[in-house]
mmCIF file of the N, C-alpha and C atoms, coordinates in Angstrom:
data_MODEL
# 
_entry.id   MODEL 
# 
loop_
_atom_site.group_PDB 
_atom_site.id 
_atom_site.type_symbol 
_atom_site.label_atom_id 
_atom_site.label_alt_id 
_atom_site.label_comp_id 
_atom_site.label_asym_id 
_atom_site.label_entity_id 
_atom_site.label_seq_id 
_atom_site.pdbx_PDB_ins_code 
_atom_site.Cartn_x 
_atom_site.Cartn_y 
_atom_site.Cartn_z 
_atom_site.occupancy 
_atom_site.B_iso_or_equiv 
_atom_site.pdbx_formal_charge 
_atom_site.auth_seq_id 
_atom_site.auth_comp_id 
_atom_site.auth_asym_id 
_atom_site.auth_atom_id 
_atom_site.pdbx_PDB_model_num 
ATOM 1   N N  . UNK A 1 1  ? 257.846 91.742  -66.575 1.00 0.00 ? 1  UNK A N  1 
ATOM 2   C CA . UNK A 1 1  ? 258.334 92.192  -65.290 1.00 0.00 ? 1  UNK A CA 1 
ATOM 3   C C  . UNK A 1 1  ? 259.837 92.307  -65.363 1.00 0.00 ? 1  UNK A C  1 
ATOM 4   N N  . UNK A 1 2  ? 260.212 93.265  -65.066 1.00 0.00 ? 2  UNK A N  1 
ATOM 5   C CA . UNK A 1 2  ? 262.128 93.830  -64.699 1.00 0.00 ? 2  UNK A CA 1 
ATOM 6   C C  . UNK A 1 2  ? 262.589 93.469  -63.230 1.00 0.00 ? 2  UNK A C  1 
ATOM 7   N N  . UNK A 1 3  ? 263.319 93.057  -63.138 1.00 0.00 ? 3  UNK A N  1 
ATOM 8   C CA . UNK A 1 3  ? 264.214 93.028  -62.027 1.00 0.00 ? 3  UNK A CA 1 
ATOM 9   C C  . UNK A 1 3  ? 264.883 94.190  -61.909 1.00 0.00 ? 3  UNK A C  1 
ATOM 10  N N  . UNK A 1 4  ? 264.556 94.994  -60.749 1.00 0.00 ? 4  UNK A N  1 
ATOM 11  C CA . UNK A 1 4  ? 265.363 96.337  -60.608 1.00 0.00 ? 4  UNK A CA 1 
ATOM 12  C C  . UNK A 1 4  ? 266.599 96.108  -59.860 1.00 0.00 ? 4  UNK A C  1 
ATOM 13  N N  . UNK A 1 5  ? 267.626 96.656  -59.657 1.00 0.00 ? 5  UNK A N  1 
ATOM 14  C CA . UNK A 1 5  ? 268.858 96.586  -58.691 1.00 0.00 ? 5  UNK A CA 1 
ATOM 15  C C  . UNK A 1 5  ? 269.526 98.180  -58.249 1.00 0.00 ? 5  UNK A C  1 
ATOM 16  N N  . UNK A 1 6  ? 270.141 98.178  -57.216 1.00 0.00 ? 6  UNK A N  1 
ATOM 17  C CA . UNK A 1 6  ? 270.985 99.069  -57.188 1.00 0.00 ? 6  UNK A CA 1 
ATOM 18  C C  . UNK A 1 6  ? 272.182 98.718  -56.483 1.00 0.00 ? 6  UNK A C  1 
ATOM 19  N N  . UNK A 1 7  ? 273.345 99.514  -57.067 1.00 0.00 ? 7  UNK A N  1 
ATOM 20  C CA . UNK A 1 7  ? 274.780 98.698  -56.652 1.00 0.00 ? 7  UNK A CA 1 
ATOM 21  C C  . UNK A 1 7  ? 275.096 99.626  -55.849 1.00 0.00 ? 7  UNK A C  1 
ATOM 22  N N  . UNK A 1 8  ? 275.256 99.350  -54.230 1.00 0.00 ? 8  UNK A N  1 
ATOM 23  C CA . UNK A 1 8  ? 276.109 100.198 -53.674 1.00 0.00 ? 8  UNK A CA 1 
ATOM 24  C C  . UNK A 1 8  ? 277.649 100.040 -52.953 1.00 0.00 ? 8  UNK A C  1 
ATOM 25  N N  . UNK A 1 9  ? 278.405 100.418 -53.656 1.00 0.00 ? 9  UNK A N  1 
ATOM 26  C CA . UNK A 1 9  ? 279.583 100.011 -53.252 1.00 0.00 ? 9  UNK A CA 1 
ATOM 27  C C  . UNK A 1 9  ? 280.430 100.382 -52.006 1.00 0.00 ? 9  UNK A C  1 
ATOM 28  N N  . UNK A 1 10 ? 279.677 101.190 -51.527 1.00 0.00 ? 10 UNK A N  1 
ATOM 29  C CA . UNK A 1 10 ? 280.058 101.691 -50.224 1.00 0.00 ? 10 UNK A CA 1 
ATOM 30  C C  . UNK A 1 10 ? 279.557 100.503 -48.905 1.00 0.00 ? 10 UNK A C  1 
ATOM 31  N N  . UNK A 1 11 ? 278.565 99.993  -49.516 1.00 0.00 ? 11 UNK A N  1 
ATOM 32  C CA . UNK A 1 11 ? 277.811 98.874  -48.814 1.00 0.00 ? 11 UNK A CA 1 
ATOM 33  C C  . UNK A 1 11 ? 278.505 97.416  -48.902 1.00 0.00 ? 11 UNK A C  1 
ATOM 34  N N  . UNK A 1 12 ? 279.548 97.502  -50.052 1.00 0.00 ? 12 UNK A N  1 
ATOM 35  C CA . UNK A 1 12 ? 280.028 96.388  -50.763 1.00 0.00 ? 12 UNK A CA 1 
ATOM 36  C C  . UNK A 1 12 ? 278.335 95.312  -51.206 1.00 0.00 ? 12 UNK A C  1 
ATOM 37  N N  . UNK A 1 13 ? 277.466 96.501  -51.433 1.00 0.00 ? 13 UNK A N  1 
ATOM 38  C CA . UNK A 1 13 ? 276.212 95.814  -51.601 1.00 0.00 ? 13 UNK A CA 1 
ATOM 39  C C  . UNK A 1 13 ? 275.262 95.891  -53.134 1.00 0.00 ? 13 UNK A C  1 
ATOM 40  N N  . UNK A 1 14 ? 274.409 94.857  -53.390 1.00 0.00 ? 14 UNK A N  1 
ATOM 41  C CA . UNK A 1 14 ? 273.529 95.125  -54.486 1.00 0.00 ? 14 UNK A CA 1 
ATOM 42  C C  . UNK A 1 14 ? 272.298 94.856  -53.599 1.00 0.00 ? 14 UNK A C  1 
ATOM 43  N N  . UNK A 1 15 ? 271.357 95.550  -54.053 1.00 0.00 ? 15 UNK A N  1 
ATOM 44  C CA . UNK A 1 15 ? 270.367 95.716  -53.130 1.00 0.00 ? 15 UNK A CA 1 
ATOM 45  C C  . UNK A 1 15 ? 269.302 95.614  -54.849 1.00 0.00 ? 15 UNK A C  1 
ATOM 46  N N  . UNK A 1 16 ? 268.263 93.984  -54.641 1.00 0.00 ? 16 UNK A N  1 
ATOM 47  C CA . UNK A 1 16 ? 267.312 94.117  -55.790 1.00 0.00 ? 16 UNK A CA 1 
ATOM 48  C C  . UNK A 1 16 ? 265.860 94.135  -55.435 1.00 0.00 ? 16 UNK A C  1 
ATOM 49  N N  . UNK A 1 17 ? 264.766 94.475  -56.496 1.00 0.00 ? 17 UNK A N  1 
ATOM 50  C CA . UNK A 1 17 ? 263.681 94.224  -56.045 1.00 0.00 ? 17 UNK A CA 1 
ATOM 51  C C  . UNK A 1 17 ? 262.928 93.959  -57.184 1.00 0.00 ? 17 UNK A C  1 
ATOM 52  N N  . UNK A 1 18 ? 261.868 92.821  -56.991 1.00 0.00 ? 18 UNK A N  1 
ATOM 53  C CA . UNK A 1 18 ? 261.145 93.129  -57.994 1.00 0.00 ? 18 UNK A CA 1 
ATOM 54  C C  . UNK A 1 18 ? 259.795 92.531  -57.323 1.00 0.00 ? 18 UNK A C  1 
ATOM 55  N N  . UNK A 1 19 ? 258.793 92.448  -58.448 1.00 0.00 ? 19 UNK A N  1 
ATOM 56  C CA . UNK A 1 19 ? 256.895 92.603  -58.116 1.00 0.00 ? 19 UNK A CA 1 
ATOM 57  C C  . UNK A 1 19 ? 255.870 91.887  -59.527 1.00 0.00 ? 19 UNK A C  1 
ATOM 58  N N  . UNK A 1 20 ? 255.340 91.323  -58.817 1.00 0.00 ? 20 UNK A N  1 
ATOM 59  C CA . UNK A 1 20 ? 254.644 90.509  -59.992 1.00 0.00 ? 20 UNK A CA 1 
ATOM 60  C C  . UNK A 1 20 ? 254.648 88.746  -60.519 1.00 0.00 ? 20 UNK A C  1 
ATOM 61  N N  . UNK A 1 21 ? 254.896 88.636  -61.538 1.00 0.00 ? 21 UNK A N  1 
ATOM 62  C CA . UNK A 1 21 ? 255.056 87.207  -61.973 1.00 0.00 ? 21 UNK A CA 1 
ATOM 63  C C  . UNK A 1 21 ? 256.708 87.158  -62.617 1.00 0.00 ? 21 UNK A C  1 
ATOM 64  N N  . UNK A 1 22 ? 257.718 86.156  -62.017 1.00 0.00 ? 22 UNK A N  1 
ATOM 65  C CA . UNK A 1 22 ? 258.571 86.629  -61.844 1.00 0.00 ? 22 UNK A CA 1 
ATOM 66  C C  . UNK A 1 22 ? 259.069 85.133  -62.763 1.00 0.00 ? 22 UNK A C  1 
ATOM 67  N N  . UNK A 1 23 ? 259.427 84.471  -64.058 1.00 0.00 ? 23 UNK A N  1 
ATOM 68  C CA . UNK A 1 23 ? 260.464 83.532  -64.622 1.00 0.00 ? 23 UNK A CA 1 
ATOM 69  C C  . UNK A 1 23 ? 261.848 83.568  -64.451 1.00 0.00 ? 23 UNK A C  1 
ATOM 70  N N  . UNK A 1 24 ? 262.240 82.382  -64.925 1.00 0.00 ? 24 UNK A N  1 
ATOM 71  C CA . UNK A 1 24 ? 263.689 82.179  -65.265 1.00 0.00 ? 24 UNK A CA 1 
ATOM 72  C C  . UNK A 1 24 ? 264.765 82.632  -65.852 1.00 0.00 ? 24 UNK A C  1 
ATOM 73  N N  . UNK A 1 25 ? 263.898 83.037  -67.085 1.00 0.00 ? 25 UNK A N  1 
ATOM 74  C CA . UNK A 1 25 ? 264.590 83.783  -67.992 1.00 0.00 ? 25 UNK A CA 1 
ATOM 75  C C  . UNK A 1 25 ? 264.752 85.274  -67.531 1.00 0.00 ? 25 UNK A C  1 
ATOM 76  N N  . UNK A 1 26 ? 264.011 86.009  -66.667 1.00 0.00 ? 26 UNK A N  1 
ATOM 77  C CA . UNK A 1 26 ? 263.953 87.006  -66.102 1.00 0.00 ? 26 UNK A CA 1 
ATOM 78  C C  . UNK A 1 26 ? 265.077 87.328  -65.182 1.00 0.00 ? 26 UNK A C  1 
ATOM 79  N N  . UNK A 1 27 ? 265.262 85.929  -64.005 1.00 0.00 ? 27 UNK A N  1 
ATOM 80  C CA . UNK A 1 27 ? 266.283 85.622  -63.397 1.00 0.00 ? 27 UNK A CA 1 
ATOM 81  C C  . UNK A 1 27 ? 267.579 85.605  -64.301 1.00 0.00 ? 27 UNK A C  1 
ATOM 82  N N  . UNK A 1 28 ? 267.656 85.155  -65.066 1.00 0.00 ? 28 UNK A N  1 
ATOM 83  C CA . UNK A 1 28 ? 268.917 85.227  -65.810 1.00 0.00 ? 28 UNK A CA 1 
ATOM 84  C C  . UNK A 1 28 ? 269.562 86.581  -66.377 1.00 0.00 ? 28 UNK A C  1 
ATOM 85  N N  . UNK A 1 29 ? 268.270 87.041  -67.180 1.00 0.00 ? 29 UNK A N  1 
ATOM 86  C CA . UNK A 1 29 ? 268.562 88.360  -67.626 1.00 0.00 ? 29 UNK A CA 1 
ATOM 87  C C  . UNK A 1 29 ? 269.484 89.328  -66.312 1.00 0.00 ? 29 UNK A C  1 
ATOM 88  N N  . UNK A 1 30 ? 268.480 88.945  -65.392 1.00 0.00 ? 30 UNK A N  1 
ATOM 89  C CA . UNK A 1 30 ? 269.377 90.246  -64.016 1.00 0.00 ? 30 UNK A CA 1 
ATOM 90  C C  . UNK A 1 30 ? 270.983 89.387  -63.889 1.00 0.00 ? 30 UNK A C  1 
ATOM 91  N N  . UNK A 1 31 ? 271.120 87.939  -63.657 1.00 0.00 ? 31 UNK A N  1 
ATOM 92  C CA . UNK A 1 31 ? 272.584 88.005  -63.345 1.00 0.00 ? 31 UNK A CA 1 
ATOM 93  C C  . UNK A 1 31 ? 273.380 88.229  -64.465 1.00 0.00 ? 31 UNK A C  1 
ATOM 94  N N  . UNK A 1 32 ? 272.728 88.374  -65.953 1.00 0.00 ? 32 UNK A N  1 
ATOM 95  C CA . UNK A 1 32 ? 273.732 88.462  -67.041 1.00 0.00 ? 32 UNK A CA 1 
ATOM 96  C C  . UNK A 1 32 ? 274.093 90.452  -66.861 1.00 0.00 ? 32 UNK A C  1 
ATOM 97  N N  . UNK A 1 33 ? 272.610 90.846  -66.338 1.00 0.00 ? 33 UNK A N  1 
ATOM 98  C CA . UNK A 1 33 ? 272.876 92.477  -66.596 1.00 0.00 ? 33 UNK A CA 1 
ATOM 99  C C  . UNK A 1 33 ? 273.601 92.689  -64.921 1.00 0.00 ? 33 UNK A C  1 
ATOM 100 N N  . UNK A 1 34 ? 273.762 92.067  -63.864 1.00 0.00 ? 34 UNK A N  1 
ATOM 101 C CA . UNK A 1 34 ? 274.664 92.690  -63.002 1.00 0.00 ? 34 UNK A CA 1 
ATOM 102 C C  . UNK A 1 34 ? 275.951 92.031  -63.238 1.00 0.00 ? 34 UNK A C  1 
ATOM 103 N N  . UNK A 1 35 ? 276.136 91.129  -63.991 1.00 0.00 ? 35 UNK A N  1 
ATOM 104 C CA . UNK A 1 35 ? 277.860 90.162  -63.841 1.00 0.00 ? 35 UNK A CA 1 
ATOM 105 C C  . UNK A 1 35 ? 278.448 91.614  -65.236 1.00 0.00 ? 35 UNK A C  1 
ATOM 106 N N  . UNK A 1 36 ? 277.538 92.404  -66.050 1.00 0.00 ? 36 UNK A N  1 
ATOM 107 C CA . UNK A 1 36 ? 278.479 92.983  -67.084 1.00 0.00 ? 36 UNK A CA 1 
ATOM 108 C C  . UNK A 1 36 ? 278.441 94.446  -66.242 1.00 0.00 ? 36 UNK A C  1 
ATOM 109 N N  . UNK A 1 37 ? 278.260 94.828  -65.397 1.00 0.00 ? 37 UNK A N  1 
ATOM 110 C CA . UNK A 1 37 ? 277.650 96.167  -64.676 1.00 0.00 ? 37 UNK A CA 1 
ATOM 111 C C  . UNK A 1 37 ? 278.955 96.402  -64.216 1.00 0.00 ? 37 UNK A C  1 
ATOM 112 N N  . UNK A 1 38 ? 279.323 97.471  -64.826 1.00 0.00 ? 38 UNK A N  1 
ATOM 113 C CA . UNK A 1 38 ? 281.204 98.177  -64.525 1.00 0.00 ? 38 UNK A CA 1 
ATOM 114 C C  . UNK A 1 38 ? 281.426 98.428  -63.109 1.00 0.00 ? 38 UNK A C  1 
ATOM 115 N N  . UNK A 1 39 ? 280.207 98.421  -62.323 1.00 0.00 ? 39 UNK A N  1 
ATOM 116 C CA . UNK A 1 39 ? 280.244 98.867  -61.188 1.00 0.00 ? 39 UNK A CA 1 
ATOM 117 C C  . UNK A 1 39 ? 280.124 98.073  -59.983 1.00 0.00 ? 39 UNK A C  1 
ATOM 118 N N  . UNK A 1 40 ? 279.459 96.520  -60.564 1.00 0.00 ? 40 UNK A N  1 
ATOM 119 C CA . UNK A 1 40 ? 279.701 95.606  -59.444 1.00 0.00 ? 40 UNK A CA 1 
ATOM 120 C C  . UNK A 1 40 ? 280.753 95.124  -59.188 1.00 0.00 ? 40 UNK A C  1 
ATOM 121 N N  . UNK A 1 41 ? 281.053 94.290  -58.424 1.00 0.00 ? 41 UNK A N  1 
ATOM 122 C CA . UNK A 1 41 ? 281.987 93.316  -58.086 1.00 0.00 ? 41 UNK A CA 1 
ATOM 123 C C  . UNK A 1 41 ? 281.529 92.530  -57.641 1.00 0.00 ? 41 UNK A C  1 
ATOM 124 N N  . UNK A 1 42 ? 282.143 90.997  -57.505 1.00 0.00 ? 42 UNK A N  1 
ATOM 125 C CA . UNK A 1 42 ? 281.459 89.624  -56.848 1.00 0.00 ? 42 UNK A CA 1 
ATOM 126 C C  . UNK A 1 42 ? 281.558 89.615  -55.696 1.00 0.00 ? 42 UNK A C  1 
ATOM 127 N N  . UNK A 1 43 ? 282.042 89.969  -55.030 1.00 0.00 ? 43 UNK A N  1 
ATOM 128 C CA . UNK A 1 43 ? 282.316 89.697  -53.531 1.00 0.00 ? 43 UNK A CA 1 
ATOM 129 C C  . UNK A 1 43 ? 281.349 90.753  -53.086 1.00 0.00 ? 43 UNK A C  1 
ATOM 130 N N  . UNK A 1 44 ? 280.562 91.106  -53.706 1.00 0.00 ? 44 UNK A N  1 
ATOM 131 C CA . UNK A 1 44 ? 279.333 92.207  -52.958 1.00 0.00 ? 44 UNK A CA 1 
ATOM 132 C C  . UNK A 1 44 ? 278.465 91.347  -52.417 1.00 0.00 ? 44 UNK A C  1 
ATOM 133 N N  . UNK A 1 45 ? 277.815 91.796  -51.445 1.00 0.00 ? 45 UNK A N  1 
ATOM 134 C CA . UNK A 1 45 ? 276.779 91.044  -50.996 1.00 0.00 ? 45 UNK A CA 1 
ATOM 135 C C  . UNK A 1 45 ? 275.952 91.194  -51.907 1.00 0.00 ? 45 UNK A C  1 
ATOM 136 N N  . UNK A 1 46 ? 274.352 90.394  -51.852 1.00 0.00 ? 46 UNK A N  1 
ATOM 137 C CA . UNK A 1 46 ? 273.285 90.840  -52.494 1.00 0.00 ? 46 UNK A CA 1 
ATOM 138 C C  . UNK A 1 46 ? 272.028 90.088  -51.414 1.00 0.00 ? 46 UNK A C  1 
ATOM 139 N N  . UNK A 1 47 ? 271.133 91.823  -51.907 1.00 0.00 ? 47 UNK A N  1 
ATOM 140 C CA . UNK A 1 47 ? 270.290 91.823  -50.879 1.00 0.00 ? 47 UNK A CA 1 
ATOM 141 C C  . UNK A 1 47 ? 269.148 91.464  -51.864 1.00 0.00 ? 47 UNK A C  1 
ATOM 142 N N  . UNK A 1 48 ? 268.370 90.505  -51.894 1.00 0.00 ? 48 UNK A N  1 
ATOM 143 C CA . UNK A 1 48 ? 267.193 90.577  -53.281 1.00 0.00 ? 48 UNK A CA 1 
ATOM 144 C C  . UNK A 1 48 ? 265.450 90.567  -52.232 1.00 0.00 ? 48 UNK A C  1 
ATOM 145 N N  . UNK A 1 49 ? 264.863 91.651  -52.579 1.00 0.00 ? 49 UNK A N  1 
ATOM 146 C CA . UNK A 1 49 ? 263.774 91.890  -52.139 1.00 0.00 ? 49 UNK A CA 1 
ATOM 147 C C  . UNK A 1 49 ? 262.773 91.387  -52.992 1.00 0.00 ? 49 UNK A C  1 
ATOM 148 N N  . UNK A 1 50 ? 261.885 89.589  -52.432 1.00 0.00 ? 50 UNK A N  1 
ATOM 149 C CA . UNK A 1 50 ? 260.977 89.074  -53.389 1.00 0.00 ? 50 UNK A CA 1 
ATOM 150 C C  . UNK A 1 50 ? 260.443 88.983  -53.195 1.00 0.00 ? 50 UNK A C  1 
ATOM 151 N N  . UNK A 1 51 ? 259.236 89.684  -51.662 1.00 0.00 ? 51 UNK A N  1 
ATOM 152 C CA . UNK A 1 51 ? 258.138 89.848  -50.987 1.00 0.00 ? 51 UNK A CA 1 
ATOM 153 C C  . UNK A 1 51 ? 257.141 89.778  -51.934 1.00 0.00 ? 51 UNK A C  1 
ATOM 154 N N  . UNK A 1 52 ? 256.958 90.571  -53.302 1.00 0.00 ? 52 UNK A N  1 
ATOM 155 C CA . UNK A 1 52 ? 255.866 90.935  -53.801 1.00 0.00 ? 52 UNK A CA 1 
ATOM 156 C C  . UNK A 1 52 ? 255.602 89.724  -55.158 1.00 0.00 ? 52 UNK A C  1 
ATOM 157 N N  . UNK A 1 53 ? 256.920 88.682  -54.978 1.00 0.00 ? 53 UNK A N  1 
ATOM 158 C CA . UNK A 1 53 ? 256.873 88.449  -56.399 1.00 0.00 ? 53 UNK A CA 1 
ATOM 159 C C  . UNK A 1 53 ? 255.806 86.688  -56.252 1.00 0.00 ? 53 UNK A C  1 
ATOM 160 N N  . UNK A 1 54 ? 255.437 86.771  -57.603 1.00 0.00 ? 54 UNK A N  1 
ATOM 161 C CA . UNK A 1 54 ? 254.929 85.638  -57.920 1.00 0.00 ? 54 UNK A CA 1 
ATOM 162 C C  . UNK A 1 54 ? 255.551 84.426  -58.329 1.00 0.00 ? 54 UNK A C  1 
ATOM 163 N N  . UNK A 1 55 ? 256.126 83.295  -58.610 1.00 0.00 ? 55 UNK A N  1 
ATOM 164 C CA . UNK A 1 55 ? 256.797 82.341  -59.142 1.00 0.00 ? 55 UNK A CA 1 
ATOM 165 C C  . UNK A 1 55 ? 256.244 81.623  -59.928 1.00 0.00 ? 55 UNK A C  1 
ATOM 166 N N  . UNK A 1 56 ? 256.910 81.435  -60.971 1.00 0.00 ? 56 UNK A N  1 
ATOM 167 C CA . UNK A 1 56 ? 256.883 81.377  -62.177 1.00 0.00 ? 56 UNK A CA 1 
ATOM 168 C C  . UNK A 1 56 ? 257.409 79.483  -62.970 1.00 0.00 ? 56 UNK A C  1 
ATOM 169 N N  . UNK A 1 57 ? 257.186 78.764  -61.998 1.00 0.00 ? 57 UNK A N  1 
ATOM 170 C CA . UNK A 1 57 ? 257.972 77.519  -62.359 1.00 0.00 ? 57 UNK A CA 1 
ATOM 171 C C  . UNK A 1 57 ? 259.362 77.971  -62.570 1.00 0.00 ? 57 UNK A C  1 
ATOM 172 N N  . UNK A 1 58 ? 260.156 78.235  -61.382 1.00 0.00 ? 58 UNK A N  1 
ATOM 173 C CA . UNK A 1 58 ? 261.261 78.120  -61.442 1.00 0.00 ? 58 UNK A CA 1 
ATOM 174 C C  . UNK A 1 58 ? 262.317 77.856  -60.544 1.00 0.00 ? 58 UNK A C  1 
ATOM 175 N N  . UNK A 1 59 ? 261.775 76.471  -59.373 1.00 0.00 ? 59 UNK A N  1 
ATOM 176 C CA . UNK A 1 59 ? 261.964 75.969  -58.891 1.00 0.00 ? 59 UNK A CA 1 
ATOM 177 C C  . UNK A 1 59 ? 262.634 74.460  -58.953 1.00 0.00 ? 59 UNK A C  1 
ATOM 178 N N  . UNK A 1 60 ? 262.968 74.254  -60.438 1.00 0.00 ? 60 UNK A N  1 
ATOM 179 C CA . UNK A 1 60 ? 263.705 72.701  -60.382 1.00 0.00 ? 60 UNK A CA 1 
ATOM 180 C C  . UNK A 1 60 ? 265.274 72.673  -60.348 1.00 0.00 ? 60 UNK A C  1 
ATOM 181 N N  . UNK A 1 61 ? 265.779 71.719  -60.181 1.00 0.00 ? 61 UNK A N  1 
ATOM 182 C CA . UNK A 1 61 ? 267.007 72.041  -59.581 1.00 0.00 ? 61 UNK A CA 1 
ATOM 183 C C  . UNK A 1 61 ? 267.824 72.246  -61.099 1.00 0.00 ? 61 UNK A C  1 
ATOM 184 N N  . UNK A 1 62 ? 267.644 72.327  -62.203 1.00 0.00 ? 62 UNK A N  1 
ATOM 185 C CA . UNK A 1 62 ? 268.311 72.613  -63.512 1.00 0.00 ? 62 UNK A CA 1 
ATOM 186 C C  . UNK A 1 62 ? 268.898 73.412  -63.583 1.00 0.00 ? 62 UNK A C  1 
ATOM 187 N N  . UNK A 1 63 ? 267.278 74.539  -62.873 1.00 0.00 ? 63 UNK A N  1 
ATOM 188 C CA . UNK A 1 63 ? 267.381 76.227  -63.379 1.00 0.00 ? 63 UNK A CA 1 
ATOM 189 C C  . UNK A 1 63 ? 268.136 76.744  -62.244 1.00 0.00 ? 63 UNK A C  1 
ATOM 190 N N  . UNK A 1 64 ? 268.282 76.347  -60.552 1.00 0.00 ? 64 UNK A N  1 
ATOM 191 C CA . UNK A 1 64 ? 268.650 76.771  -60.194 1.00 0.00 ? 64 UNK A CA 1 
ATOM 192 C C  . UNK A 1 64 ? 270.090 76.268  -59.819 1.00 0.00 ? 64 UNK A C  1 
ATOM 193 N N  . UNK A 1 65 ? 270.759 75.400  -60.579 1.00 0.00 ? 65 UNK A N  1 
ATOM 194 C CA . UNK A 1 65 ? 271.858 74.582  -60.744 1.00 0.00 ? 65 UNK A CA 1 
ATOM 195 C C  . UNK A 1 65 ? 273.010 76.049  -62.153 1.00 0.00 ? 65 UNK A C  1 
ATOM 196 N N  . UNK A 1 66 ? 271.604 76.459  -62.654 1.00 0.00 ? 66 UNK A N  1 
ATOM 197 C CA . UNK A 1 66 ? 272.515 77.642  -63.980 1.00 0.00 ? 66 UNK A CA 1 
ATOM 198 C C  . UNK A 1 66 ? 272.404 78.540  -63.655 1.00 0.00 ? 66 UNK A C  1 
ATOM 199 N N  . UNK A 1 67 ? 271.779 79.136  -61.935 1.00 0.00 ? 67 UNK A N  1 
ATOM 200 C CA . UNK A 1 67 ? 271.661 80.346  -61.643 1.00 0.00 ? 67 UNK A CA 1 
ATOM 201 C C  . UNK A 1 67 ? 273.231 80.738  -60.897 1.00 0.00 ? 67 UNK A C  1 
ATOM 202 N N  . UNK A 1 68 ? 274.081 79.965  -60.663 1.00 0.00 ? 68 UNK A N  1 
ATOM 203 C CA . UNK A 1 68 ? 275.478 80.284  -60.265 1.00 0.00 ? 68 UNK A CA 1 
ATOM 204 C C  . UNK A 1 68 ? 276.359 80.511  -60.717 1.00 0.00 ? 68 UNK A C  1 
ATOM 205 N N  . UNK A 1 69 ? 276.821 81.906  -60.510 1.00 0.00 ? 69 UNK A N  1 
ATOM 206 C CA . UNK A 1 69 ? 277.808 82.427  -60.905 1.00 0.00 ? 69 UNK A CA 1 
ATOM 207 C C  . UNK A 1 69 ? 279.507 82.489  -60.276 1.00 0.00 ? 69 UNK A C  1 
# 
């Protein structure tokens, strides 16, 4: 499963979505591929759409202690 995004900067926004069975490492992959993305900036909001997703054991406070950027 991919984490999709789109950066809109007019929005000062990232707007993500994804569907399915959703890990950690998955999570990571998206903040390593939006923190190198020429087009974001940090001070964007982010909108993450996870209605559809499944979880994946990645709820202990470790993983979400290395999810901050």
């Amino acid at each position: 499963m991919t984490i999709n995004y789109l950066i809109k900067p007019e929005l000062n926004a990232v707007i993500a979505t994804a569907d399915g069975v959703l890990n950690f490492k998955e999570i990571l992959a998206y903040y390593n591929d939006l923190s190198i993305d020429p087009d974001f900036q940090p001070h964007f909001h982010r909108i993450f759409d996870y209605r559809k997703v499944i979880l994946d054991k990645i709820a202990s406070s470790d993983h979400l202690s290395k999810m901050s950027y």
